[in-house]
C-alpha angles and dihedrals in degrees: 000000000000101000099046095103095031088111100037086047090048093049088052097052083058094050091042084076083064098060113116107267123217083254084063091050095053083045088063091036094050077049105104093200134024084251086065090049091052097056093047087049089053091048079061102049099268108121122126096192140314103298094027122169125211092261099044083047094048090040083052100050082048095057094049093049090061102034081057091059095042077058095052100043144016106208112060089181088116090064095054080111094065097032106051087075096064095045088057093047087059096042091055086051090049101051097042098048077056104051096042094037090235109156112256097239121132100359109092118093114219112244139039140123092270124061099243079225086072103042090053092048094051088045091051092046102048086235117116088170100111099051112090106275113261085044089046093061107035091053088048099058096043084054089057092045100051090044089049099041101012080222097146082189100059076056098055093043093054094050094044098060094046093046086053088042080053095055100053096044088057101045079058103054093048086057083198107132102220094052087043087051101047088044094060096039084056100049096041085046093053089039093047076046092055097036090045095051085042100062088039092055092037107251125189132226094272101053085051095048079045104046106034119088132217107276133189093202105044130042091244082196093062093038087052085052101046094048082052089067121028146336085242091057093046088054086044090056092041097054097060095056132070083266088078100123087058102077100060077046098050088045090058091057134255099303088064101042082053092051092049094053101050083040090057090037089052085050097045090048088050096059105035094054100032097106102021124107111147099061132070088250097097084053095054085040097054093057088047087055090050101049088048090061095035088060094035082063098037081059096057088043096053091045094046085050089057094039088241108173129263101255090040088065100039081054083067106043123117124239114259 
């Protein structure tokens, strides 16, 4: 129904005017010391409590971000994209603590579509049956792997791909464009990431075919090829596809292949939810928005805390 999103749209138009300007931005910048930061972020709305630190601020802003959400809409099956990865985050946490006998404590991220409750106890029971299917399976086989090889990788790489295999199923089933769009862009990006560190540590056939996940954008088969050769070839590859702006990225390391990425996320975003306002799109664009900036500001605390200069930091920064 159209006008099933018209309020919640209308509600996140308002918010949008609280988003952090890049005035705001110079302000942290202009900050000598996180504590600095702090106080300008308060002055803005984000406090988490009298003797807050940065982690408890940035976990806080998070948290509104999604209860708001939980406020707007019922159903959160729209932001199964941004929430799978921290399922199979958890899921990795689960299974290895398992396997290795390690106590779950701290590594569990808050969110997500499953109850980590569930995840471990599926971990600590062998049965994966009760995890949604494609979940179910992939964390049963990398159950299997690590107890059989003890190679934590090999898990991660299992749960990874099918994480990334997750994401795009589901940006097809919203046929919503924005959330289609942002889907495959996730899941080229992470396989250019995991081509581009193969071919710099040397992997072989196996760990791509492996690694890489199905991808409407890319031919995963000639980006496997080309990883298989050289990191020239991969940039070949890479400039005749719509990934061009990657390789002068990648070339730059993995900060500014990071930064692309979230640049060309924040414009895609732009131009996908602009004039909508009777689909679910400007919501999932709104947290976007917000953990752009949150990790736009984590980045200048971070850099404030190591006494990184000035123009190190602002190379970082994300686009607003």
């Amino acid at each position: 129904m159209k006008t099933e999103y018209t309020y919640a749209v209308a509600r996140i138009k308002a918010r949008e005017t609280a988003l952090l300007t890049q005035q705001d931005i110079d302000r942290l910048m202009a900050c000598r010391t996180p504590e600095e930061c702090l106080r300008v972020l308060a002055d803005r709305g984000w406090n988490a409590g009298a003797a807050a630190d940065a982690e408890s601020v940035l976990s806080a802003e998070t948290e509104k971000t999604w209860a708001l959400m939980r406020e707007l809409t019922s159903d959160l099956s729209a932001f199964d994209v941004l929430l799978y990865p921290t399922d199979y985050n958890n899921l990795k946490a689960a299974v290895k603590c398992v396997v290795t006998g390690a106590a779950p404590h701290g590594v569990f991220l808050p969110g997500g579509t499953v109850p980590t409750e569930t995840l471990l106890a599926a971990a600590e029971s062998h049965d994966f049956s009760g995890l949604p299917a494609a979940m179910a399976e992939a964390g049963k086989r990398a159950a299997q792997m690590l107890l059989q090889t003890r190679d934590g990788q090999l898990c991660d790489v299992i749960l990874d791909r099918a994480c990334l295999t997750e994401i795009l199923a589901a940006g097809k089933r919203s046929r919503n464009p924005l959330i289609e769009a942002y889907a495959a862009f996730k899941v080229a990006t992470t396989d250019i990431k995991i081509a581009f560190r193969a071919v710099k540590t040397g992997k072989a056939r196996p760990f791509l075919e492996e690694s890489l996940a199905p991808c409407d954008t890319l031919d995963v088969a000639a980006l496997t090829e080309a990883a298989l050769i050289s990191e020239d070839t991969l940039f070949a590859y890479l400039s005749r596809t719509r990934y061009d702006g990657a390789v002068d990225a990648l070339k730059a390391g993995a900060s500014a292949f990071e930064k692309w990425c979230d640049d060309r996320q924040t414009a895609l975003i732009r131009s996908e939810a602009r004039s909508d306002y009777f689909t679910v799109a400007p919501l999932l664009a709104y947290v976007l928005a917000r953990q752009n900036e949150i990790a736009t500001v984590k980045i200048i605390l971070s850099g404030k805390q190591n006494g990184l200069p000035d123009e190190k930091i602002r190379a970082r920064l994300r686009a607003f």
